[in-house]
C-alpha positions, -999 to +999 in steps of 0.1 A: -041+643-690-015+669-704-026+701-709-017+697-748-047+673-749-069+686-723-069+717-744-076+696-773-109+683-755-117+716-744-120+730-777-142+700-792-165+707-769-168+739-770-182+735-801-214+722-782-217+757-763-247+773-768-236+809-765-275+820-743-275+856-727-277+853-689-311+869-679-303+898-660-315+895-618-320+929-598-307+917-564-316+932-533-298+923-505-305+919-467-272+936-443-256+913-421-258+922-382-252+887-363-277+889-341-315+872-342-344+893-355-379+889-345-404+892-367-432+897-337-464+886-354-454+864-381-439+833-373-405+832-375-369+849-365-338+855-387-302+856-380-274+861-396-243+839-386-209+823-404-210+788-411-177+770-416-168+747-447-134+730-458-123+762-485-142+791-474-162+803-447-205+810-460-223+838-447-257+828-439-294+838-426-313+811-405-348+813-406-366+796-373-400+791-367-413+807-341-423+780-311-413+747-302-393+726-325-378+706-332-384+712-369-376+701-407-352+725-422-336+734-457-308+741-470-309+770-502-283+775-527-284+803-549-276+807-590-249+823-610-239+856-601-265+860-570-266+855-535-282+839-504-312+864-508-316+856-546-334+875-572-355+899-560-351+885-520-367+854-538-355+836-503-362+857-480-396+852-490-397+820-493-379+811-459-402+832-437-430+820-455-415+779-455-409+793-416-446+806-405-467+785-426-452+751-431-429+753-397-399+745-414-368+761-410-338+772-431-310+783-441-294+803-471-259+807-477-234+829-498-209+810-520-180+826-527-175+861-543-208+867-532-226+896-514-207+895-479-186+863-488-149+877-485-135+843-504-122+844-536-148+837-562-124+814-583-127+792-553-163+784-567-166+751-581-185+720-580-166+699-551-165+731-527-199+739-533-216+706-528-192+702-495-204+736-487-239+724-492-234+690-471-213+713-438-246+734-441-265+710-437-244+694-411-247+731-391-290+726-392-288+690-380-265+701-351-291+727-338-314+716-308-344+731-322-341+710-358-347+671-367-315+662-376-330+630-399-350+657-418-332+684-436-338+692-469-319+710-497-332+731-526-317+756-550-322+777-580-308+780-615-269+769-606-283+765-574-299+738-585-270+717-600-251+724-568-283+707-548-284+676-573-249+672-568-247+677-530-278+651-531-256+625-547-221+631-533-244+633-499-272+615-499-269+607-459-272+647-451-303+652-473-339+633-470-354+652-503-345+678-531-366+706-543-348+729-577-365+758-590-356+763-629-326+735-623-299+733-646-281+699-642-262+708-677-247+742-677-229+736-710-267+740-725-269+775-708-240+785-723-227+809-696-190+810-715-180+818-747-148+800-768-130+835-757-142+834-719-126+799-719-093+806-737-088+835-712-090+812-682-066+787-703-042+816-698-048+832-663-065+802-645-096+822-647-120+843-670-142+876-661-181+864-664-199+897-670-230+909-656-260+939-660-267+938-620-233+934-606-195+936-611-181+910-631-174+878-613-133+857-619-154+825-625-122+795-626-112+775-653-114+746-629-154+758-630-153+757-667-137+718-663-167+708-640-196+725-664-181+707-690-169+674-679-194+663-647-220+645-653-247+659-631-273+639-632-255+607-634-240+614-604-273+620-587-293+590-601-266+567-588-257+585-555-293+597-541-327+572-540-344+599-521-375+625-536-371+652-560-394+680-575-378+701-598-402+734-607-399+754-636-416+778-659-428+775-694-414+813-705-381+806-689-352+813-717-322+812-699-325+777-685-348+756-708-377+740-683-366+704-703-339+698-679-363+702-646-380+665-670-348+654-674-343+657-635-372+640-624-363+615-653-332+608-631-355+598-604-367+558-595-384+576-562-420+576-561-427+607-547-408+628-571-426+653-594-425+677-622-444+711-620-443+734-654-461+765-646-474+784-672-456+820-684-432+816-656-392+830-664-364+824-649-369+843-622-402+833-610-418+865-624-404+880-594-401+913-612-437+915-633-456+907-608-464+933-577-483+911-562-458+882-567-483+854-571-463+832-590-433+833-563-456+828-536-474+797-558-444+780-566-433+780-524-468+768-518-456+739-539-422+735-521-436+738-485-460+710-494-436+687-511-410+690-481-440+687-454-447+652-471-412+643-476-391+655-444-416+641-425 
Protein backbone atom coordinates (compact mmCIF):
# COMPACT_ATOMS: atom_id res chain seq x y z
CA UNK A 1 0.00 0.00 0.00
CA UNK A 2 1.57 3.58 -0.74
CA UNK A 3 1.71 5.80 1.79
CA UNK A 4 -0.64 8.29 -0.46
CA UNK A 5 -3.41 5.72 0.26
CA UNK A 6 -2.49 4.38 3.49
CA UNK A 7 -2.90 7.90 4.68
CA UNK A 8 -6.05 8.03 2.91
CA UNK A 9 -7.31 4.92 5.14
CA UNK A 10 -5.86 6.30 8.09
CA UNK A 11 -7.85 9.34 8.02
CA UNK A 12 -11.34 7.46 7.27
CA UNK A 13 -10.94 5.74 10.13
CA UNK A 14 -10.08 8.00 12.26
CA UNK A 15 -13.28 9.34 11.96
CA UNK A 16 -14.36 6.24 14.10
CA UNK A 17 -12.01 7.41 17.13
CA UNK A 18 -13.71 7.95 20.09
CA UNK A 19 -11.52 10.62 21.58
CA UNK A 20 -12.01 8.94 25.77
CA UNK A 21 -9.65 10.37 28.51
CA UNK A 22 -7.26 7.79 29.73
CA UNK A 23 -8.03 7.26 33.49
CA UNK A 24 -5.22 8.40 35.35
CA UNK A 25 -3.14 5.19 37.42
CA UNK A 26 -0.87 6.19 40.50
CA UNK A 27 1.91 3.51 40.03
CA UNK A 28 4.07 2.39 42.66
CA UNK A 29 6.77 0.49 41.74
CA UNK A 30 8.87 -2.34 43.27
CA UNK A 31 13.23 -1.67 42.68
CA UNK A 32 14.94 -4.14 40.90
CA UNK A 33 17.79 -6.06 42.95
CA UNK A 34 18.34 -9.61 41.07
CA UNK A 35 18.37 -11.61 43.68
CA UNK A 36 15.36 -13.84 45.36
CA UNK A 37 13.42 -12.43 48.29
CA UNK A 38 11.77 -14.42 50.90
CA UNK A 39 8.76 -13.61 52.17
CA UNK A 40 9.28 -15.96 55.53
CA UNK A 41 5.74 -16.68 56.51
CA UNK A 42 3.73 -16.23 53.60
CA UNK A 43 4.10 -18.49 50.91
CA UNK A 44 6.04 -17.38 48.32
CA UNK A 45 9.55 -15.70 47.13
CA UNK A 46 10.19 -12.99 44.43
CA UNK A 47 12.93 -12.23 42.20
CA UNK A 48 13.79 -10.01 39.93
CA UNK A 49 15.62 -11.29 36.76
CA UNK A 50 15.86 -10.29 32.65
CA UNK A 51 14.18 -12.34 30.39
CA UNK A 52 15.17 -12.29 26.69
CA UNK A 53 12.77 -11.73 23.60
CA UNK A 54 13.51 -11.23 19.84
CA UNK A 55 13.50 -6.89 20.07
CA UNK A 56 14.07 -6.10 23.55
CA UNK A 57 15.07 -7.55 26.59
CA UNK A 58 11.72 -7.53 29.67
CA UNK A 59 12.54 -6.91 33.17
CA UNK A 60 10.68 -9.15 35.27
CA UNK A 61 9.54 -10.34 38.98
CA UNK A 62 8.96 -14.23 39.37
CA UNK A 63 6.70 -15.07 41.98
CA UNK A 64 7.29 -18.90 43.40
CA UNK A 65 5.41 -20.70 45.74
CA UNK A 66 7.00 -21.60 48.53
CA UNK A 67 7.56 -25.70 48.66
CA UNK A 68 7.66 -28.31 46.27
CA UNK A 69 6.53 -27.80 42.75
CA UNK A 70 6.26 -28.30 40.21
CA UNK A 71 3.52 -25.79 39.77
CA UNK A 72 1.01 -23.90 37.22
CA UNK A 73 2.27 -20.51 36.44
CA UNK A 74 1.14 -17.14 34.68
CA UNK A 75 2.21 -14.99 32.57
CA UNK A 76 0.98 -10.92 33.31
CA UNK A 77 0.97 -8.17 30.93
CA UNK A 78 0.39 -4.79 31.92
CA UNK A 79 -1.80 -1.72 30.25
CA UNK A 80 -1.01 1.51 28.62
CA UNK A 81 1.44 3.60 30.21
CA UNK A 82 2.14 1.18 33.34
CA UNK A 83 4.33 -1.41 34.26
CA UNK A 84 4.91 -5.01 35.47
CA UNK A 85 3.65 -3.90 39.00
CA UNK A 86 0.47 -2.18 37.58
CA UNK A 87 -1.79 0.22 39.13
CA UNK A 88 -1.43 0.58 42.46
CA UNK A 89 1.12 -2.86 42.70
CA UNK A 90 -2.27 -4.38 41.43
CA UNK A 91 0.31 -7.49 40.62
CA UNK A 92 2.25 -7.71 43.15
CA UNK A 93 -0.78 -8.43 44.98
CA UNK A 94 -2.14 -10.60 43.00
CA UNK A 95 1.05 -12.80 42.34
CA UNK A 96 1.87 -13.46 46.00
CA UNK A 97 -1.57 -14.03 46.67
CA UNK A 98 -2.06 -16.39 43.11
CA UNK A 99 1.49 -17.76 44.88
CA UNK A 100 0.47 -18.64 48.72
CA UNK A 101 -3.10 -19.46 48.19
CA UNK A 102 -3.68 -21.07 44.91
CA UNK A 103 0.17 -22.35 44.53
CA UNK A 104 0.65 -20.93 41.28
CA UNK A 105 3.42 -19.18 40.14
CA UNK A 106 4.21 -16.10 37.95
CA UNK A 107 5.62 -13.89 36.29
CA UNK A 108 5.23 -10.08 35.27
CA UNK A 109 7.13 -8.32 32.80
CA UNK A 110 7.95 -4.69 31.66
CA UNK A 111 7.34 -3.87 27.99
CA UNK A 112 9.24 -1.42 26.57
CA UNK A 113 9.65 2.25 27.81
CA UNK A 114 8.51 0.94 30.92
CA UNK A 115 9.76 1.39 34.59
CA UNK A 116 13.32 -0.31 34.37
CA UNK A 117 12.87 -1.35 30.60
CA UNK A 118 15.89 0.49 28.83
CA UNK A 119 14.24 -0.23 25.15
CA UNK A 120 12.78 2.25 23.25
CA UNK A 121 9.16 2.55 23.72
CA UNK A 122 8.40 2.95 19.97
CA UNK A 123 9.51 -0.61 19.90
CA UNK A 124 5.97 -1.41 21.46
CA UNK A 125 3.65 -2.90 19.21
CA UNK A 126 1.51 -5.80 18.72
CA UNK A 127 3.93 -8.53 17.10
CA UNK A 128 6.82 -7.75 19.75
CA UNK A 129 4.56 -7.79 22.48
CA UNK A 130 2.66 -10.98 21.87
CA UNK A 131 6.38 -12.68 21.01
CA UNK A 132 7.38 -11.09 24.20
CA UNK A 133 4.39 -12.66 25.86
CA UNK A 134 5.00 -16.27 24.16
CA UNK A 135 9.41 -16.10 25.08
CA UNK A 136 7.87 -15.45 28.71
CA UNK A 137 6.11 -17.99 28.79
CA UNK A 138 8.71 -20.15 27.15
CA UNK A 139 11.17 -18.80 30.22
CA UNK A 140 8.29 -20.42 33.02
CA UNK A 141 7.99 -23.62 31.10
CA UNK A 142 11.84 -23.99 31.13
CA UNK A 143 12.04 -23.76 35.01
CA UNK A 144 12.30 -27.14 37.00
CA UNK A 145 9.95 -26.10 39.62
CA UNK A 146 6.88 -25.21 36.89
CA UNK A 147 4.55 -27.64 34.68
CA UNK A 148 5.57 -26.80 31.52
CA UNK A 149 1.97 -28.04 29.86
CA UNK A 150 0.27 -25.55 32.33
CA UNK A 151 1.14 -21.91 32.10
CA UNK A 152 -1.29 -19.40 31.79
CA UNK A 153 -1.42 -15.82 30.58
CA UNK A 154 -3.47 -12.86 31.85
CA UNK A 155 -3.40 -9.11 31.44
CA UNK A 156 -5.01 -5.89 32.08
CA UNK A 157 -6.48 -3.02 30.07
CA UNK A 158 -3.88 -3.18 26.87
CA UNK A 159 -2.65 -5.93 28.73
CA UNK A 160 -5.33 -7.65 27.84
CA UNK A 161 -5.33 -7.32 24.04
CA UNK A 162 -1.64 -8.32 24.15
CA UNK A 163 -2.88 -11.71 26.13
CA UNK A 164 -5.77 -12.42 23.44
CA UNK A 165 -3.38 -11.91 20.78
CA UNK A 166 -0.43 -13.88 22.31
CA UNK A 167 -3.30 -16.63 22.97
CA UNK A 168 -3.99 -16.84 19.19
CA UNK A 169 -0.63 -16.18 17.51
CA UNK A 170 0.43 -18.94 20.47
CA UNK A 171 -1.95 -21.09 21.36
CA UNK A 172 0.72 -24.01 22.02
CA UNK A 173 2.44 -21.78 24.98
CA UNK A 174 -0.79 -21.01 26.76
CA UNK A 175 -3.55 -23.60 28.31
CA UNK A 176 -6.06 -20.65 29.43
CA UNK A 177 -6.52 -16.73 29.38
CA UNK A 178 -7.72 -14.61 32.18
CA UNK A 179 -8.15 -10.25 31.13
CA UNK A 180 -9.13 -7.91 33.64
CA UNK A 181 -11.11 -4.80 31.98
CA UNK A 182 -9.82 -6.25 28.38
CA UNK A 183 -9.81 -4.16 25.51
CA UNK A 184 -9.55 -6.32 22.28
CA UNK A 185 -10.57 -2.88 20.25
CA UNK A 186 -8.42 0.01 21.29
CA UNK A 187 -9.78 2.16 18.45
CA UNK A 188 -13.06 2.24 20.98
CA UNK A 189 -10.79 3.61 23.77
CA UNK A 190 -9.68 6.22 21.76
CA UNK A 191 -6.17 6.62 23.22
CA UNK A 192 -5.05 9.01 20.00
CA UNK A 193 -6.44 11.94 18.65
CA UNK A 194 -6.49 12.88 14.56
CA UNK A 195 -3.46 15.26 15.78
CA UNK A 196 -1.57 12.42 17.80
CA UNK A 197 -1.78 10.43 14.61
CA UNK A 198 -0.69 13.04 12.00
CA UNK A 199 2.38 13.72 14.26
CA UNK A 200 3.45 10.09 14.00
CA UNK A 201 2.62 10.39 10.03
CA UNK A 202 5.55 12.88 10.27
CA UNK A 203 8.13 11.60 12.84
CA UNK A 204 7.32 7.82 12.89
CA UNK A 205 5.89 8.40 16.26
CA UNK A 206 3.50 10.66 18.47
CA UNK A 207 3.97 11.73 22.41
CA UNK A 208 0.95 9.89 24.33
CA UNK A 209 0.55 12.14 27.43
CA UNK A 210 0.01 11.14 30.92
CA UNK A 211 -1.11 12.66 34.72
CA UNK A 212 1.22 9.86 36.50
CA UNK A 213 4.23 9.70 34.28
CA UNK A 214 6.23 11.31 31.51
CA UNK A 215 4.84 11.11 28.20
CA UNK A 216 5.43 7.91 26.41
CA UNK A 217 6.78 7.98 21.99
CA UNK A 218 3.93 5.46 21.33
CA UNK A 219 4.88 4.41 17.20
CA UNK A 220 2.81 4.97 14.30
CA UNK A 221 3.39 1.31 13.63
CA UNK A 222 1.24 1.00 17.07
CA UNK A 223 -1.34 3.31 15.73
CA UNK A 224 -1.45 0.74 12.38
CA UNK A 225 -2.03 -2.31 14.65
CA UNK A 226 -4.88 -0.52 16.98
CA UNK A 227 -6.41 0.28 13.94
CA UNK A 228 -6.06 -2.38 11.50
CA UNK A 229 -5.72 -5.90 13.67
CA UNK A 230 -8.45 -7.60 14.32
CA UNK A 231 -8.11 -8.80 17.83
CA UNK A 232 -10.47 -10.98 18.49
CA UNK A 233 -10.66 -12.58 15.12
CA UNK A 234 -7.36 -13.57 15.46
CA UNK A 235 -8.07 -15.17 18.77
CA UNK A 236 -11.30 -17.04 17.96
CA UNK A 237 -9.46 -18.68 15.07
CA UNK A 238 -5.97 -19.21 16.65
CA UNK A 239 -6.82 -20.30 20.42
CA UNK A 240 -9.80 -23.21 21.39
CA UNK A 241 -8.54 -23.03 24.86
CA UNK A 242 -10.61 -21.13 28.24
CA UNK A 243 -11.10 -17.54 28.69
CA UNK A 244 -12.62 -15.32 31.62
CA UNK A 245 -12.53 -11.92 30.91
CA UNK A 246 -13.47 -9.73 34.32
CA UNK A 247 -14.58 -6.38 34.32
CA UNK A 248 -16.41 -3.75 36.27
CA UNK A 249 -19.74 -2.03 35.77
CA UNK A 250 -18.30 1.76 36.61
CA UNK A 251 -15.35 1.28 34.40
CA UNK A 252 -15.21 4.42 31.81
CA UNK A 253 -12.18 4.12 30.19
CA UNK A 254 -12.57 0.61 28.72
CA UNK A 255 -16.41 -0.09 28.37
CA UNK A 256 -16.97 -3.72 30.26
CA UNK A 257 -19.01 -4.69 26.63
CA UNK A 258 -15.83 -5.77 25.20
CA UNK A 259 -14.82 -8.29 28.25
CA UNK A 260 -18.91 -9.94 26.39
CA UNK A 261 -17.58 -9.58 23.32
CA UNK A 262 -14.43 -11.62 24.50
CA UNK A 263 -16.12 -14.42 25.91
CA UNK A 264 -18.38 -14.12 22.74
CA UNK A 265 -15.15 -15.08 20.81
CA UNK A 266 -15.09 -18.18 22.76
CA UNK A 267 -16.61 -21.94 21.58
CA UNK A 268 -14.73 -23.23 25.00
CA UNK A 269 -16.96 -24.44 27.60
CA UNK A 270 -15.25 -23.34 30.42
CA UNK A 271 -15.06 -19.67 29.56
CA UNK A 272 -16.87 -17.00 31.59
CA UNK A 273 -17.94 -13.50 32.08
CA UNK A 274 -17.82 -11.80 35.51
CA UNK A 275 -19.31 -7.98 35.64
CA UNK A 276 -18.78 -6.77 39.12
CA UNK A 277 -20.70 -4.24 40.29
CA UNK A 278 -19.16 -0.36 40.85
CA UNK A 279 -15.86 -1.70 39.78
CA UNK A 280 -13.47 1.06 37.49
CA UNK A 281 -10.88 0.54 35.54
CA UNK A 282 -8.59 0.06 37.99
CA UNK A 283 -10.19 -2.45 40.22
CA UNK A 284 -11.02 0.24 42.86
CA UNK A 285 -7.50 -0.12 43.75
CA UNK A 286 -7.45 3.43 44.96
CA UNK A 287 -11.08 3.87 46.91
CA UNK A 288 -10.86 1.05 48.65
CA UNK A 289 -8.25 0.76 51.82
CA UNK A 290 -9.12 -2.32 52.35
CA UNK A 291 -8.95 -3.34 48.65
CA UNK A 292 -11.81 -5.90 48.64
CA UNK A 293 -12.63 -5.61 45.19
CA UNK A 294 -8.84 -6.30 44.04
CA UNK A 295 -8.60 -9.13 46.31
CA UNK A 296 -12.34 -10.44 44.99
CA UNK A 297 -11.60 -10.31 41.54
CA UNK A 298 -7.92 -12.54 42.14
CA UNK A 299 -10.10 -14.90 44.15
CA UNK A 300 -11.90 -15.27 40.84
CA UNK A 301 -8.70 -15.68 38.72
CA UNK A 302 -6.89 -18.12 41.20
CA UNK A 303 -9.98 -20.28 40.92
CA UNK A 304 -10.50 -20.19 37.17
CA UNK A 305 -6.70 -21.00 36.51
CA UNK A 306 -6.78 -23.92 39.40
CA UNK A 307 -9.59 -25.53 37.15
CA UNK A 308 -8.09 -24.77 33.99
CA UNK A 309 -4.13 -25.32 34.27
CA UNK A 310 -4.87 -28.20 35.84
Amino acid sequence: MTYHHLSKKIHFMLKQISLFALVGLLLCSAGCNKKAQTSGETGYRDEDLIITSDQYDLPATLCIPDGEGPFPAVVMLHGTGSNRNEAGNGYVYASHELASKYRIASVHIDFPGSDLSDADSTLYEYDSAAKAAADAADYLAGLENIRSDSVGVMGWSQGGTIALLAAGRYPDRFKSVVTWSGAPDLMKVGLFSEEDLEEALEKGYFLMNFDFRDSVKTSLNWCEDVMGTDVLDEFEDGYKGPVLAIAGTADTTVDPAQSEDIVDASDNGKSRLILVEGMDHTLNIFSEEDKHTLYKVIDETGNFFTDTLK
